[in-house]
N, C-alpha and C positions, 0 to 999 in steps of 0.2 A: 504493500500500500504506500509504499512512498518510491516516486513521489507517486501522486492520489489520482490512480487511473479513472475517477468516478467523477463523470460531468453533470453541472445544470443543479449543482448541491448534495449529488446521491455521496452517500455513507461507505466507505470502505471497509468489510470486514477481512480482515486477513485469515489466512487458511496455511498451512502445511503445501507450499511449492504454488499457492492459488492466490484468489480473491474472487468475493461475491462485491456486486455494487447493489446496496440497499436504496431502490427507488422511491422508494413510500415518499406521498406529500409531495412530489420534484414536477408532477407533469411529464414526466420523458420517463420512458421502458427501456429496455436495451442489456446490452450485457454490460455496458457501462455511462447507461443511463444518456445513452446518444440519439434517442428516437421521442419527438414529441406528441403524444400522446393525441390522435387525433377525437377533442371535446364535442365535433359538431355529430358522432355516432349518436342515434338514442336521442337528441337534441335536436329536433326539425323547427325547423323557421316555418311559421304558418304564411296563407296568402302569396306563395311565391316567392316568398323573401330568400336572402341569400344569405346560408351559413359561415362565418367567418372562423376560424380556429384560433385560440390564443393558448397560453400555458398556464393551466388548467383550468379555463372557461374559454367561454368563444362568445363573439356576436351575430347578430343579426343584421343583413343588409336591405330594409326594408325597399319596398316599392313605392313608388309616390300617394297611391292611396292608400297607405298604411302604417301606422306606429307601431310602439309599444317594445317591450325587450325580445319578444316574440315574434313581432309585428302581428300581433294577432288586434291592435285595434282597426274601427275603421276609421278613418277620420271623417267627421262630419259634414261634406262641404257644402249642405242644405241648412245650416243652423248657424247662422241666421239665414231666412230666406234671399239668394243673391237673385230673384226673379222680379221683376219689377211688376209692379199691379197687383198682386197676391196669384202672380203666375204660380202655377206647378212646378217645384226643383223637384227634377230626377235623378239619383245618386248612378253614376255609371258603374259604381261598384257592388250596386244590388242586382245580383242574377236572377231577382222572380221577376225584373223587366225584361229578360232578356229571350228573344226568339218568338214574339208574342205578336209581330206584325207592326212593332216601331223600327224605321229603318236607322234608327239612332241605335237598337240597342240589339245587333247581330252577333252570335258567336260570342259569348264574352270570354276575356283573357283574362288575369291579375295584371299584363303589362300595359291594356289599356283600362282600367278601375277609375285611374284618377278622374275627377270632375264630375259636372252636372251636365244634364239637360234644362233647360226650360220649356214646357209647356204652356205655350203665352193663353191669355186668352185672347176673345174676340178682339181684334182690330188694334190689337202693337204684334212684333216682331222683332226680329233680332238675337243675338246672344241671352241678353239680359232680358229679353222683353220690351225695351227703352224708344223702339224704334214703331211712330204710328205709321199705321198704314193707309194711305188716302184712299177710303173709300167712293171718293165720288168720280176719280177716274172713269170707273165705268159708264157714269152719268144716269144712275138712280134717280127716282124721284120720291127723293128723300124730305121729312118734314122734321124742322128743328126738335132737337130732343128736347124734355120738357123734364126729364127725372131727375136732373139736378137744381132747380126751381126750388124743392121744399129743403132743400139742403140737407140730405138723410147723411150724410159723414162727419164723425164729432172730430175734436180735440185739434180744430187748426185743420184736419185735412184738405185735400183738394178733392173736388167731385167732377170726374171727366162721363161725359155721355157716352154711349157706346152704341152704335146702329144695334139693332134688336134683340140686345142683351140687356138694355136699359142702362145702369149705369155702375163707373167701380170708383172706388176712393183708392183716390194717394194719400196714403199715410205720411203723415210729419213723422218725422225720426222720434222713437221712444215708445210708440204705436203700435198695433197691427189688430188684423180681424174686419171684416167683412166692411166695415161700418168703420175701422179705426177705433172702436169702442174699447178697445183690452192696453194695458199698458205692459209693455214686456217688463217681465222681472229678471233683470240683469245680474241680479245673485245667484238667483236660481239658473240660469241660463249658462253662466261664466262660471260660477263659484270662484271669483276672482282673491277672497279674501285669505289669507293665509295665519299660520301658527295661532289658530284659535281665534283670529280676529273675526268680528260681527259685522255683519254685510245688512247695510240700512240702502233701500232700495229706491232710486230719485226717476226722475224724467228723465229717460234719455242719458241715464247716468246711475252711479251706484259711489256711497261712500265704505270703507276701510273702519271698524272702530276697532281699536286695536288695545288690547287689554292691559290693566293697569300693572306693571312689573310688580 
């Protein structure tokens, strides 16, 4: 044992004309503890993720729509709604959308998960939804819409007509629901607040009360 044929920390026991190398706790096998112990056996990366090998753990090389030490979460990317109008966010990494006669949502992979769809409604378009569509192009013979008259959308919103779906609210920021009537609760939503601090929930906002040392 000397000098000390045993790598990577392994223990030298001496013998009569020999030597054992005591691997235990090293991460590496071998006859002298020369082989690094591959951790990602037994240890699968969920979601398509990529297993990484380290001495004596390993990581995960997640996919764009996926976290976690696992990548076993999904990440959210419908919460908050990125659809404008209270369009429809479709998760492209939900596979009960998929093969269902949406040509957005063919074959699914884990290497294409990441992102949304939007499902606009009647009369916008685009990514977001953001994008009107002029209906009168065609040259309808259309009669002013009349359903934003009583002003059915609260809290500051904006009420846009919509040819014969009658009409939708733009919610002010801090808002949402049909009507803009519901205030998102941005604690509950984020849980932003940390090491036991109490989440007081505002407009459009959330504060931090953070406990007394």
């Amino acid at each position: 044992c000397s000098p000390d044929p045993c790598s990577h920390g392994g223990i030298c026991q001496d013998h009569i004309h020999s030597f054992t190398c005591d691997c235990s706790n090293t991460g590496f096998n071998g006859t002298t503890c020369e082989n690094n112990i591959d951790d990602c056996v037994g240890n699968t990366c969920q979601n398509g993720g990529q297993c990484i090998d380290g001495v004596k753990t390993y990581t995960c090389s997640c996919l764009p729509a996926y976290t976690g030490s696992r990548c076993e979460v999904d990440i959210p990317e419908c919460t908050p709604n990125p659809c404008a109008f209270n369009s429809r966010c479709l998760e492209k990494s939900d596979i009960s959308l998929y093969d269902k006669g949406n040509p957005h949502f063919v074959n699914f992979t884990f290497e294409k998960a990441a992102g949304y769809y939007c499902d606009c409604v009647s009369g916008v378009k685009g990514d977001n939804c953001t994008e009107d569509i002029n209906e009168c192009l065609s040259g309808p013979q259309c009669t002013p819409g009349l359903e934003c008259l009583s002003g059915p959308c609260q809290n500051n919103a904006t009420c846009i007509n919509i040819f014969k779906d009658g009409f939708i609210c733009n919610c002010s920021r801090g808002y949402n629901g049909s009507l803009c009537e519901n205030i998102i609760n941005y604690c509950l939503l984020y849980r932003p607040c940390k090491n036991g601090g109490r989440c007081l929930n505002k407009t459009a906002d959330y504060d931090c009360i953070c406990p007394t040392p």
